[in-house]
BALO-616458 format. One record per residue: x, y, z of N, C-alpha, C in turn; residue in three letters. Coordinates in steps of 0.05 Angstrom, whole numbers, padded with zeros to 5 digits, always signed. Layout:
% residues N
XYZXYZXYZala;...
This chain:
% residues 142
+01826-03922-02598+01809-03945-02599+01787-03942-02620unk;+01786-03914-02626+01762-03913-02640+01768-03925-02673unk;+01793-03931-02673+01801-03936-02709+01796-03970-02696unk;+01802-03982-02680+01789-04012-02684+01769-04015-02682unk;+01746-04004-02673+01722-04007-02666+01711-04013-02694unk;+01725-03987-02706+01710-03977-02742+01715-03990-02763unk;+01751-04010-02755+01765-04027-02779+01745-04055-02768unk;+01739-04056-02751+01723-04081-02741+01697-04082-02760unk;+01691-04069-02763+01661-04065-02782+01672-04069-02812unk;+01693-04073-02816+01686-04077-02853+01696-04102-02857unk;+01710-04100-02881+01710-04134-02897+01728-04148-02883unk;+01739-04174-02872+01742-04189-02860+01758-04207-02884unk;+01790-04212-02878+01803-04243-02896+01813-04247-02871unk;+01813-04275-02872+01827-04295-02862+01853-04303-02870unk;+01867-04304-02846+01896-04328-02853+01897-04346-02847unk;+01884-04379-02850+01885-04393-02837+01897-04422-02847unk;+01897-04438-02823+01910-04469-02837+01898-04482-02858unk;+01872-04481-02854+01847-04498-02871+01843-04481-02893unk;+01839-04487-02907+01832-04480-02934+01801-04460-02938unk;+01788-04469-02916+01755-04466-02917+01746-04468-02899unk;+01722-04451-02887+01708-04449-02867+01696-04488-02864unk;+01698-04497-02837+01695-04524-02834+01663-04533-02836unk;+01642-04540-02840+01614-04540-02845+01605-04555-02817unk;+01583-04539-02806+01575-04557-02785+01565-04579-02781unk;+01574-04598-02767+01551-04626-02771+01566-04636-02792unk;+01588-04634-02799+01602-04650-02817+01612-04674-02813unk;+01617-04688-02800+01624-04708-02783+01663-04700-02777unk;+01673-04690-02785+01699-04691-02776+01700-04681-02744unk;+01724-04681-02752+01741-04677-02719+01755-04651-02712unk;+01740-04631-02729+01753-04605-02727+01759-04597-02689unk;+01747-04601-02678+01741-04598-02649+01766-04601-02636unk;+01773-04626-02642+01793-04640-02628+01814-04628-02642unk;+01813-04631-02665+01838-04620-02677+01854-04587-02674unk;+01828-04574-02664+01827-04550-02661+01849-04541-02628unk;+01832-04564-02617+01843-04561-02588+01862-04575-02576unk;+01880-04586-02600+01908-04599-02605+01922-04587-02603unk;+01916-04565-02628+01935-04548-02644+01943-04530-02628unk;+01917-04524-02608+01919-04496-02596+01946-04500-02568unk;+01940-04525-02562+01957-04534-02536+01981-04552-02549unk;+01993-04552-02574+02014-04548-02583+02019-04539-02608unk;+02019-04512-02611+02030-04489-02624+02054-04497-02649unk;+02067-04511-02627+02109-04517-02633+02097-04539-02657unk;+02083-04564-02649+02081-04581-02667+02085-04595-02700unk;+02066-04564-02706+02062-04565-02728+02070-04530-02748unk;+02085-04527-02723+02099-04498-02733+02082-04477-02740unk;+02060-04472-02727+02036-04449-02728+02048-04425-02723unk;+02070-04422-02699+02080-04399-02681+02098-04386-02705unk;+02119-04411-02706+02128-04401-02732+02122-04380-02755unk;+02105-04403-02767+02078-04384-02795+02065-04361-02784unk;+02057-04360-02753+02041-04332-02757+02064-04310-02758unk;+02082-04312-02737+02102-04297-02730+02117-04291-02755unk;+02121-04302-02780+02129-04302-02789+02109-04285-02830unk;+02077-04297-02816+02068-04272-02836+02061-04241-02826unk;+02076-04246-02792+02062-04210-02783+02100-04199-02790unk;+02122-04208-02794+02145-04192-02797+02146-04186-02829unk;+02137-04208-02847+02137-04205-02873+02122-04183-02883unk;+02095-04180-02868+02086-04154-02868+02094-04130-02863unk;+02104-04129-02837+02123-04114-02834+02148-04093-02847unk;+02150-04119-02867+02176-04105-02887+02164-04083-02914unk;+02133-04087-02915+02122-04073-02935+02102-04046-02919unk;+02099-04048-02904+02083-04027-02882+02083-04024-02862unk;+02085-03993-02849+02091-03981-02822+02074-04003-02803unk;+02077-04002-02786+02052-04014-02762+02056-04003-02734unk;+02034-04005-02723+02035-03992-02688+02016-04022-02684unk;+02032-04025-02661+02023-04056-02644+02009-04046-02624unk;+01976-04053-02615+01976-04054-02594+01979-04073-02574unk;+01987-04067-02547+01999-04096-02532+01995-04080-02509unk;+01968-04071-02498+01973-04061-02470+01973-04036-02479unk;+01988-04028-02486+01991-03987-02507+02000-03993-02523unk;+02001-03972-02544+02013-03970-02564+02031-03972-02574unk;+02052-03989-02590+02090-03992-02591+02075-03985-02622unk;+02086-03955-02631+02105-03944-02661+02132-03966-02671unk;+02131-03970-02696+02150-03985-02698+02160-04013-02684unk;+02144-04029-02672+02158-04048-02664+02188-04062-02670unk;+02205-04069-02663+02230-04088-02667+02211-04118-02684unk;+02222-04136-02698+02212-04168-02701+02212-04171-02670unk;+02234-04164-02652+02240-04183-02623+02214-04178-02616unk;+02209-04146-02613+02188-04146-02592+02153-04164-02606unk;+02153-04158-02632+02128-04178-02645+02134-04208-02635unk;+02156-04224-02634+02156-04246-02634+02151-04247-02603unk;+02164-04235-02592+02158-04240-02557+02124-04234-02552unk;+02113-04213-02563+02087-04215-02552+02067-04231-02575unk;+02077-04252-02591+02060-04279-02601+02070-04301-02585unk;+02086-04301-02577+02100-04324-02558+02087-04315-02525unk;+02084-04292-02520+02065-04292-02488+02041-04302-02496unk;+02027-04285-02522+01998-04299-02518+01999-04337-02524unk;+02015-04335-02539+02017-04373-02541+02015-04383-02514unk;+02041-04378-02511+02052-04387-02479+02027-04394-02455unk;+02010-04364-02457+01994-04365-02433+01976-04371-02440unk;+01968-04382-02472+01940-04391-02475+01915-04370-02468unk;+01923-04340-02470+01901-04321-02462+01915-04295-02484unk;+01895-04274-02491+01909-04249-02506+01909-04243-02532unk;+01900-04219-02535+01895-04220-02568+01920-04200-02575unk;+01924-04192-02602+01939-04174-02603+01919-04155-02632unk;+01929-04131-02629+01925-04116-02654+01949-04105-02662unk;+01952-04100-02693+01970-04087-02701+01948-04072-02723unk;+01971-04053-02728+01945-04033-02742+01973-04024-02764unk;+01963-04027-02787+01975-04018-02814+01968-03986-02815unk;+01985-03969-02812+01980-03948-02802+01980-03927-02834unk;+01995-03942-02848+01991-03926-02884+01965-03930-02895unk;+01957-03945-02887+01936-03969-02908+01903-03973-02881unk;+01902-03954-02855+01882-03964-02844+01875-03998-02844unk;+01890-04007-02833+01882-04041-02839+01896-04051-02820unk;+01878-04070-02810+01881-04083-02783+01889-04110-02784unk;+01908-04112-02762+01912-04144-02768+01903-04152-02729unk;+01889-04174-02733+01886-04187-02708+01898-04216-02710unk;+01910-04222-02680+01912-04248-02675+01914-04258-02651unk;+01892-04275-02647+01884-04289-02608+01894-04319-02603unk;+01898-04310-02582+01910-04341-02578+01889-04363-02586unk;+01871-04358-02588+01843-04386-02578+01840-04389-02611unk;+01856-04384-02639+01841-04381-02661+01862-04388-02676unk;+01869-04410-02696+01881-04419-02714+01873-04396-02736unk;+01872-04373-02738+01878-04360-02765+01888-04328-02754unk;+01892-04319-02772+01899-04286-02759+01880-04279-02782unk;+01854-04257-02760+01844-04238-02790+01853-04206-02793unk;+01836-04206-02820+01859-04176-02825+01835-04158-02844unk;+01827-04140-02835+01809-04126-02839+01814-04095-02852unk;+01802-04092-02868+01806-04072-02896+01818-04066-02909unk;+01832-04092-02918+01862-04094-02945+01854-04079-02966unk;+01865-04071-02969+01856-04061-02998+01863-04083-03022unk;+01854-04086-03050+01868-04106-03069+01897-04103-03067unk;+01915-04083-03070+01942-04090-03065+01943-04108-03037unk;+01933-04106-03019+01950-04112-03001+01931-04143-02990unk;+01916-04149-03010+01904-04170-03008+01920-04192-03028unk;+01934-04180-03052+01947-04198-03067+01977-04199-03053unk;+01989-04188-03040+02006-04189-03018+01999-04203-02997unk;+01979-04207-02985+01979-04224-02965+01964-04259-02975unk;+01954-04261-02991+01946-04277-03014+01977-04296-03018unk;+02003-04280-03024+02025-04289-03026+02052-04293-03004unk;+02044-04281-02978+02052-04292-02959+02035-04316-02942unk;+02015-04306-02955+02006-04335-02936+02016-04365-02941unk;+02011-04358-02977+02023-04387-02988+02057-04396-02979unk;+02064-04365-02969+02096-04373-02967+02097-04391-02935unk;+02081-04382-02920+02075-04393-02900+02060-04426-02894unk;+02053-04427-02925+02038-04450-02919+02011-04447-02896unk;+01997-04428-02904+01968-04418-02904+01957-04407-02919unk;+01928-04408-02912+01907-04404-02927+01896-04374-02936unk;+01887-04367-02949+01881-04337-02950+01856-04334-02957unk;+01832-04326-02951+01803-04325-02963+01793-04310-02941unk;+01765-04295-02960+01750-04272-02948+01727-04293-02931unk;+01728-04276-02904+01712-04293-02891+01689-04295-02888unk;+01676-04320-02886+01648-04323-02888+01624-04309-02870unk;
């Protein structure tokens, strides 16, 4: 635990749908839209895109999932089954931890982006280019 505690403290990118942190008092409808998205996932193919930038990752660096304990190596099956529980139950975060590269990836059910904490430039211009493949956003967070 002590390596999330410590990846939690540094620089912070986002993966997210929006382009940009939303401004408060803006007059939109981020709210609603937020709590759309969250209670259908399938809609607009979110489950898809995330699931789909944590395997792409996958193919370029080791990872250990945490999910309860520690899984070395995950299968895709077993990643996709535990983003589809936390969807599902609407509760649950997950960590995966880039185990070459110290770099953390998080993603909670309650949060339209997955962040990913101490990329290095390689692996920020790598995820910079899966996001776009995903049709998301990539920027250091505010």
């Amino acid at each position: 635990m002590n390596i999330i505690d410590k990846l939690l403290e540094t620089p912070c990118y986002i993966m997210d749908f929006l382009p940009k942190q939303v401004p408060m008092n803006c007059g939109g409808q981020f709210f609603e839209v937020e709590t759309y998205l969250l209670n259908h996932y399938d809609y607009c193919g979110l489950r898809d895109r995330f699931v789909g930038v944590i395997l792409k990752a996958m193919c370029y660096y080791p990872v250990s999932v945490q999910w309860g304990k520690w899984i070395e190596q995950p299968t895709p099956e077993q990643v996709t089954k535990i983003i589809d529980t936390i969807l599902e139950s609407h509760s649950g975060d997950v960590n995966i931890l880039f185990t070459s590269k110290d770099v953390l990836l998080q993603f909670g059910w309650d949060c339209l982006n997955i962040n990913i904490y101490n990329p290095d430039e390689e692996m920020c211009m790598l995820f910079e280019k899966i996001a776009a493949s995903e049709g998301l956003f990539w920027r250091k967070s505010e």
